[in-house]
C-alpha positions in Angstrom: 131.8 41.1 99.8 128.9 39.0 100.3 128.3 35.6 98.1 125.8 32.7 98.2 126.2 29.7 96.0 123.2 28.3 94.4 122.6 25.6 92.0 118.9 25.9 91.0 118.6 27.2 87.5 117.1 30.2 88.2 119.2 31.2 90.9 117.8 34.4 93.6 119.1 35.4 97.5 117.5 34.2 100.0 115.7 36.7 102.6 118.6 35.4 105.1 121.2 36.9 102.9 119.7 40.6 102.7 119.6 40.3 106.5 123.2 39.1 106.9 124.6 42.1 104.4 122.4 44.3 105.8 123.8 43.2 109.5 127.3 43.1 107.7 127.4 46.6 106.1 128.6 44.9 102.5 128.9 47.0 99.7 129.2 44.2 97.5 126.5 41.2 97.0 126.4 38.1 94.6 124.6 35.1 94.0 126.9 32.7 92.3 125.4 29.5 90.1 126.7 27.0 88.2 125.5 28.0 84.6 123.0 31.1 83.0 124.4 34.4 82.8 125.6 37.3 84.5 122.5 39.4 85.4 121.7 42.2 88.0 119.1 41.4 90.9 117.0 42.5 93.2 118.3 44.7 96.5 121.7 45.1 94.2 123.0 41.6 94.2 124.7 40.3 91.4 124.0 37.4 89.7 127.0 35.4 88.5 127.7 32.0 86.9 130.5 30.2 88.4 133.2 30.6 85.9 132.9 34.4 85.7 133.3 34.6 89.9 136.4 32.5 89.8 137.8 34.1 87.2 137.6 37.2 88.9 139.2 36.0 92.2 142.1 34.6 90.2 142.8 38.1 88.2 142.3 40.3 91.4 
C-alpha cells in the first residue's frame, strides 16, 4: 500500500509517487486529504479524505 498525505484542496500524486509504486510493485495507491470526498484518480490512486482512511485502518 502506497499513501501520500496532502492538504491542498484539490488534492493529486505527485510524479514522485507513480515512480516510487511503480519501483515498489504496490497494488494499492492513495492520496489522503484532510476534507472533499472519496474519488478515483489518475494511474489508479485513490483519493481519500482523512477520516475515511483512518477509519479503515482501525476496522482492518
Amino acid at each position: 500500500m502506497a499513501i501520500e498525505v496532502k492538504r491542498a484542496g484539490a488534492p493529486q500524486a505527485e510524479p514522485g509517487f507513480f515512480v516510487a509504486y511503480d519501483d515498489l510493485g504496490v497494488d494499492n495507491r492513495f492520496v489522503v486529504s484532510a476534507g472533499g470526498e472519496d474519488n478515483p484518480a489518475k494511474g489508479g490512486v485513490k483519493l481519500r479524505t482523512l477520516l475515511r482512511q483512518s477509519t479503515r485502518f482501525v476496522n482492518s
